[in-house]
N, C-alpha and C positions, 0 to 999 in steps of 0.2 A: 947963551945957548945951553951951557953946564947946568946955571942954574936952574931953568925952564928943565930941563931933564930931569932933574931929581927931586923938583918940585910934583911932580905929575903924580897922579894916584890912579892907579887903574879900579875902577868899577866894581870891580867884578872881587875885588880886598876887601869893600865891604857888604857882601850883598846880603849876609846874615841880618844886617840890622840897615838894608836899605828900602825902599819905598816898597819894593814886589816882596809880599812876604813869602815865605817858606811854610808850609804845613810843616805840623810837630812831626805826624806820623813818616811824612817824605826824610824829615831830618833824623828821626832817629834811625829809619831804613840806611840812609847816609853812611849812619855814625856805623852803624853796622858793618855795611861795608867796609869802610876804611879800615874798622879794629879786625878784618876776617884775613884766617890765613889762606892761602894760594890751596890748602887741603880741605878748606872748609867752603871755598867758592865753589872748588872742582865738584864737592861732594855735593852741592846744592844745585849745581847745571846738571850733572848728572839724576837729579831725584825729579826735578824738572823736565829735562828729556824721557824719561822713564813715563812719566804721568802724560804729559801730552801723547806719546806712544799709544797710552792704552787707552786714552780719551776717541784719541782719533781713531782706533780699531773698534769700539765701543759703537763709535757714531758709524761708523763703517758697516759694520754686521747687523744695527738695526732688528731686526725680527726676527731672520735664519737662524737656522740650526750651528753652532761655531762654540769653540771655547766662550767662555763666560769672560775669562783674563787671556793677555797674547804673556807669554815668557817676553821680557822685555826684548825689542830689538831685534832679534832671531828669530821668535817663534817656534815649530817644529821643525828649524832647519837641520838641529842631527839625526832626528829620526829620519827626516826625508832621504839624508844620506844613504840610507839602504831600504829604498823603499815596499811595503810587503802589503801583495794582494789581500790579504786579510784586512788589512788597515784602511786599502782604499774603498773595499765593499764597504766595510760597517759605514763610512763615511757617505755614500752613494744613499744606503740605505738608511740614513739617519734622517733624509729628509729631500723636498722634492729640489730647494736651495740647500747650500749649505757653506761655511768659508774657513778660511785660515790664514794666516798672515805670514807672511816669511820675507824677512828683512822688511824693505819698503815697501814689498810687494803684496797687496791686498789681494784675495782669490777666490771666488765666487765659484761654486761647484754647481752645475746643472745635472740633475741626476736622472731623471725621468723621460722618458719620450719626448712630451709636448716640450719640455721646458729645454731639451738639448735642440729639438726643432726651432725654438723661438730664436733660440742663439745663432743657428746659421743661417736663418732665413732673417735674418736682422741687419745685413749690409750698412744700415745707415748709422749704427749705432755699434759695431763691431768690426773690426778687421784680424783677420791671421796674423801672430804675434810669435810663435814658435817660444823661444827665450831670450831674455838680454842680449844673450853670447851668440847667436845665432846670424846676428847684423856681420860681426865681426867674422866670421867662419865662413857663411854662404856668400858674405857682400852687404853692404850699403843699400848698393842701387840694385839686387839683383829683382828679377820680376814677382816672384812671391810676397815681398814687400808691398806692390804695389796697389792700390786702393781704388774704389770706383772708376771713373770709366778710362782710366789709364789700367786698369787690370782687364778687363773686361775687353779692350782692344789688342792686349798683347795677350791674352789666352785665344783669342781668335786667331791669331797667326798661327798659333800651336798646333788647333784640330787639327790639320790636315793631316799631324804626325800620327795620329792614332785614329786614321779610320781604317775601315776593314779592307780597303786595299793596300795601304799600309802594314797593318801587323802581318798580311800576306809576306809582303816584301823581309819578313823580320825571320820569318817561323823556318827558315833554312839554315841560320848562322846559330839559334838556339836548338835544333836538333846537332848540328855539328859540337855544341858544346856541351851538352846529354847525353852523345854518342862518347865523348872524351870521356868523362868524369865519372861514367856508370862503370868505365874499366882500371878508375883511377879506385872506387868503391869496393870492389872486389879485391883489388890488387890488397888493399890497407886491412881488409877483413884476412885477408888469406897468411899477410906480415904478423897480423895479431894471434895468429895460429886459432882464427876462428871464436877468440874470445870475442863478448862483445865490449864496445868501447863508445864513449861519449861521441855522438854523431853531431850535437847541433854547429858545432866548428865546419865540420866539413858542409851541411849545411851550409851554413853563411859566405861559405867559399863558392858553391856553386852558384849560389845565388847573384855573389857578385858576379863571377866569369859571365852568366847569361846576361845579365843586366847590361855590362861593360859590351856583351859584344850584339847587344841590342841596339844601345844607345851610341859606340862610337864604331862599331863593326871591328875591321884588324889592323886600322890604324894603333889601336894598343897591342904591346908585344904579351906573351904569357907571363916574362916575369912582372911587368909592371902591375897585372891585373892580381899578381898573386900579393905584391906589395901594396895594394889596394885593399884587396879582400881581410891582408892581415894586420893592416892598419885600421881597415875605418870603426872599429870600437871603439877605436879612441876619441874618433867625431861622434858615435853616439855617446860615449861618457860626458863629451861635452855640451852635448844638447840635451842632459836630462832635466826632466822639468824642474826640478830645485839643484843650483848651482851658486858657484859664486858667480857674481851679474857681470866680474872683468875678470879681464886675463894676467891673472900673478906665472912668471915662470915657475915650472915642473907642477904644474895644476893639473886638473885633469882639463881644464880650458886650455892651457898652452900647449900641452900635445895636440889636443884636437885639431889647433889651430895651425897646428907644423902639417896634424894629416892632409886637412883640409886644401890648403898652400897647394899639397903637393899632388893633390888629385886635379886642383882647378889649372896647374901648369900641367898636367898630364893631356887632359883633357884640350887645354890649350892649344895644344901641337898636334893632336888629330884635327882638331877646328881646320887648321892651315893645310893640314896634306889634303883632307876633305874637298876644299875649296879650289887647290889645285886637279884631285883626279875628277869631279862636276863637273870645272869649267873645261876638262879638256872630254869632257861626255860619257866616261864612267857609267857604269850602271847602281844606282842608289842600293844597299843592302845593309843600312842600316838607320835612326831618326836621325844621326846628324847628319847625313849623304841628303836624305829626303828633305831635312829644311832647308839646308844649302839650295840645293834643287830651286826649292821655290824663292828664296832670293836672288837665284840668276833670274827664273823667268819674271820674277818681278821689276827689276833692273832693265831687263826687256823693252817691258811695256811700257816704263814710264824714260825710258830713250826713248822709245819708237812715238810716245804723246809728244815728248820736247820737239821732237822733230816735225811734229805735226800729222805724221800716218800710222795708225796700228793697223792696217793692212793684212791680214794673212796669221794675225796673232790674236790669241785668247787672253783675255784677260783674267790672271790669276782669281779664283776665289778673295784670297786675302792680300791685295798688293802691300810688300814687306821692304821693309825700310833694308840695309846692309849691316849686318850685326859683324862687329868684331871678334875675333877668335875667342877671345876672353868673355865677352858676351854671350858666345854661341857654349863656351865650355862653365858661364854660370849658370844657364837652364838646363844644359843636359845634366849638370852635379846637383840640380833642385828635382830633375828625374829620379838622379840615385838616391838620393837622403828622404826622398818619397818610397821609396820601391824596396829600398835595401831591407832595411832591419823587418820591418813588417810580412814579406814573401818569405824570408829567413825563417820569421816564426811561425809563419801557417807550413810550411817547409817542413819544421820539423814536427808540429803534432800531427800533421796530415800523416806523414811515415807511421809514428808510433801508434795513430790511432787504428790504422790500415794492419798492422801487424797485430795490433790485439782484436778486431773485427773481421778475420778472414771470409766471414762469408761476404761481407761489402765488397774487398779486396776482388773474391773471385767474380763477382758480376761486373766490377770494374776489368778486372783482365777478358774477362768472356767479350765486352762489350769492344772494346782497345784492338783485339785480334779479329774479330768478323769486321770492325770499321776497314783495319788494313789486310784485308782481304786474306785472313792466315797468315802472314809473314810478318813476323815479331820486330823484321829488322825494318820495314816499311815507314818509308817517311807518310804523312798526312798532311794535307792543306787544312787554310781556316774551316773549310765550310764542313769538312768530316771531323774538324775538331766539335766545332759548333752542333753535329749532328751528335756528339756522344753526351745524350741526354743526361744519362745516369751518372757519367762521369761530372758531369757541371753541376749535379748535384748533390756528389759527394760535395766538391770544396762548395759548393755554396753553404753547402749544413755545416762545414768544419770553419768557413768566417764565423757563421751564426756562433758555433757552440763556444771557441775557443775564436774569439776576434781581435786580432792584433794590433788593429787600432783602436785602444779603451777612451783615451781623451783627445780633446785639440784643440789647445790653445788660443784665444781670441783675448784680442784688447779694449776694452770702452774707449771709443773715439770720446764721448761725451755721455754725460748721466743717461745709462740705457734703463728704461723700467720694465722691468721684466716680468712681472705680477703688479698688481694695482697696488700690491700694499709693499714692494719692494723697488728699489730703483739700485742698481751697481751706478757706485761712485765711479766716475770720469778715470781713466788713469790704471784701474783693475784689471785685472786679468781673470776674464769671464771663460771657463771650462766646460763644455759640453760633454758628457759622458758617454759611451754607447752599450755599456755594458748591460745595463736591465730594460732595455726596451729591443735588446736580444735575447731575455731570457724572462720575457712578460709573458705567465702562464695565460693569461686572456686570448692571445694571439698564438700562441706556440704549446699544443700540451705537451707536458710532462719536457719541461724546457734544460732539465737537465743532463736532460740522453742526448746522445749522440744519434740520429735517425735520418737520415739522407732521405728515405721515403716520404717526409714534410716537405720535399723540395719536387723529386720525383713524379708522387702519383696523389702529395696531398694538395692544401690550397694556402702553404706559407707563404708562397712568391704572391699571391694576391691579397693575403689578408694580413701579411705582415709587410706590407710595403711601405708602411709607415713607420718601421720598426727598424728595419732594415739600412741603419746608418755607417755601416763598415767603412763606407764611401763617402762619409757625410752627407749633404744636400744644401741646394742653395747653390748661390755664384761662384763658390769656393769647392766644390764637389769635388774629387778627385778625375784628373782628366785620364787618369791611364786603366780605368776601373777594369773596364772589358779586355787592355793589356792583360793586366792582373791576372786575371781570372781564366783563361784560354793559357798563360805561362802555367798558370799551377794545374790547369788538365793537361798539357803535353807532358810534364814534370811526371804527376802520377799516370796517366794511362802509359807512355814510353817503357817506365819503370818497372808499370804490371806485367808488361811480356816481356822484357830481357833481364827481369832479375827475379830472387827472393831473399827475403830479410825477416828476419825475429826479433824482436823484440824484447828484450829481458828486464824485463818491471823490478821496481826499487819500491822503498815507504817512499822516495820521492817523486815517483813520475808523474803523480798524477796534483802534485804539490807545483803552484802557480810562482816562478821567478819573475820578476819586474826587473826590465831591462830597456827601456826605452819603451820594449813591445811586450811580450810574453812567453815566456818558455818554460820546459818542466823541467825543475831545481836538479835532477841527473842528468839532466843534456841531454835523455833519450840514447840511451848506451841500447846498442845495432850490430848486428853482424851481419854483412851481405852476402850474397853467389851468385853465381850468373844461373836464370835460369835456363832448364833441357825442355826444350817441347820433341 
């Protein structure tokens, strides 16, 4: 057996000079290798990875307007770091495509009308993508994720939250918390000894307080809402469009993801007291009370089917399955993370723009005090908000002019061809813009001005309807649009009769901050009073 062992030659000892030959050229690549140092491989995978990089950005960008070269690997990922409206017009304006590459991520800009329309009206070939980091912060499984007719079925259970006897139901706890904070306004002008001071903070403060007691009513306490308000920039730092794609701790992903945590356990435990004051018959005064609402009667009906009788009962609109607390406080935190930053910044130029346009101001306030029949401190229902024409045309012309939602994000399920001579590679991240098809002189003259009478007494609401993507359009449309829109007329017409504010212009106010949304680079420094009629 010894000798049989050490008799044996394994194969593969001679295969230089065995029957399969070796090419020279395979042999001296070989010899290469063997004689290379560990510095001289690394430097040849890395020159390797560099070229494929740019090959496959190359192939990627095809026709469109895009760098020529990507910076290897990153791309313009530290520019994007602090990103500046200057940069993304020229970009918009470079072409009707256009792309860029940052890390893995390939990016197709739609910059034009038609071409930001083809994108949301393209479901088969696109879905809402938000950011990497966005899975890990909102959820996994939360419904914004969700694609074809599993989306389209759980947005249906939703309408009911935003029809107009609904937002009825809402416009009582949002005067309550207008009535709060316009005294909280005055209070911080009067500490400041009347100087003025950066307002877009306070700003974003109200905005949550209303949002919070829209969406969960006063199952949240004030300070949690105030611990909300003054955390969730942390969750918009981490859902800016160029980020790192994980979570490293003390990132601006890892805070986000502590905010986030701590909104969707807040929200949590309104879901459960919720569910307790419904089922004990509670009156609904807020969207979570309302959807609750309709998951009991849904529950209802499909006992009283099991049973064999619905008898005497209506069958819901949308019969709804039983969501978990955690389920019910991951859609109303896909309401905030919709709602927040965006009303924050029409929020804040709507104030500024109003202070430096007092004549608009006073046909807003004229119009505010004959709806509430002379008395400044008058609450309003939907249908006399809905009746203050002039006022819905201020913020309709202030989405137009300064619009807070400039892009939105979408992913190529698979090769979408978007022009005959273009196709986004599978995998991309396809960007619809909305910013020049709100400021297309063809549709809108003199699209620079601020002019609420294009809204009022001209014909933009009809000839710019196609223009008109604040909301997007498409399957993916924003469901709380007419929300939206009736919050920021109570916001300003309330405002026009029990206060006044100045404004005090900077070289920067009228200079464009990129913040998720949009704001002006001195925050809009304000000084309030209560107004005397």
């Amino acid at each position: 057996m010894a000798s049989n062992a050490t008799s044996f030659t394994s194969p593969l000892a001679t295969i230089k000079y065995g029957p399969v030959p070796v090419p020279q050229q395979l042999e001296y690549a070989l010899e290469i290798v063997a004689n290379a140092s560990i510095w001289q491989i690394l430097v040849t995978l890395f020159a390797v990875a560099v070229a494929y990089d740019q090959i496959r950005y190359i192939l990627n960008k095809g026709n469109i307007v895009g760098p020529a070269m990507k910076m290897p690997f990153i791309g313009p990922f530290l520019e994007s770091m602090n990103p500046k409206f200057e940069e993304y017009h020229a970009k918009w304006l470079s072409g009707p495509l256009s792309c860029v590459s940052v890390f893995h991520k390939f990016v197709v800009i739609a910059s034009t009308r038609d071409m930001a329309r083809k994108v949301f009206n393209s479901p088969a070939f696109v879905k809402p993508c938000v950011v990497d980091v966005a899975h890990k912060l909102l959820g996994a499984d939360n419904w914004v994720f969700l694609d074809g007719k599993a989306h389209v079925d759980f947005r249906k259970g939703l309408n009911g939250l935003f029809t107009r006897r609904a937002l009825e139901i809402y416009l009582p706890g949002q005067e309550e918390v207008y009535n709060r904070y316009f005294k909280s306004f005055v209070g911080i002008s009067k500490a400041a000894n009347m100087k003025p001071i950066p307002w877009m903070t306070q700003f974003r403060e109200i905005i949550t307080a209303v949002s919070c007691r829209t969406f969960v009513g006063h199952y949240l306490g004030d300070e949690a809402v105030k611990k909300i308000a003054d955390d969730y920039y942390l969750i918009t730092e981490a859902l800016e469009l160029v980020n790192f794609p994980i979570i490293i701790p003390f990132t601006k992903t890892w805070y986000g993801k502590k905010a986030a945590d701590m909104v969707l356990a807040e929200f949590s435990r309104c879901a459960a007291k919720s569910k307790i004051r419904m089922a004990a018959g509670g009156e609904p005064n807020c969207i979570m009370d309302a959807w609750v609402v309709e998951m009991i009667a849904s529950k209802k009906w499909r006992d009283a089917e099991a049973a064999g009788s619905t008898e005497g009962l209506t069958k819901p609109t949308h019969v709804l399955r039983d969501f978990t607390d955690y389920e019910i406080a991951q859609t109303v935190f896909t309401f905030l993370f919709a709602s927040q930053d965006a009303t924050s910044s029409a929020a804040t130029w709507l104030f500024q723009i109003m202070a430096q346009r007092p004549d608009v101001l006073d046909r807003v306030r004229a119009e505010n005090l004959a709806t509430r029949n002379g008395n400044p401190n008058a609450s309003v229902n939907l249908e006399q908000l809905e009746s203050m024409t002039y006022t819905r045309a201020v913020v309709r012309e202030l989405l137009r002019y300064r619009p807070p939602v400039l892009m939105v994000p979408y992913v190529a399920k698979k090769p979408f061809p978007i022009t005959d001579t273009y196709t986004a590679p599978k995998g991309s991240m396809v960007i619809p813009s909305t910013y020049l098809a709100l400021r297309d002189p063809e549709v809108y003259q003199n699209p620079d001005v601020f002019d609420p009478e294009r809204y009022y007494s001209g014909d933009a609401e009809v000839k710019g309807a196609k223009n008109f993507l604040v909301f997007g359009t498409g399957p993916h449309y924003c469901i709380g649009q007419h929300y939206a829109q009736m919050n920021l007329c109570l916001f300003l017409g309330k405002a026009s009769v029990q206060l006044e504010w100045e404004h005090h212009a900077t070289p920067l106010s009228e200079e464009i901050q990129v913040f998720a949304t949009i704001f002006p680079k001195d925050h809009c420094p304000l000084v309030f009073k209560e107004r005397k009629w």
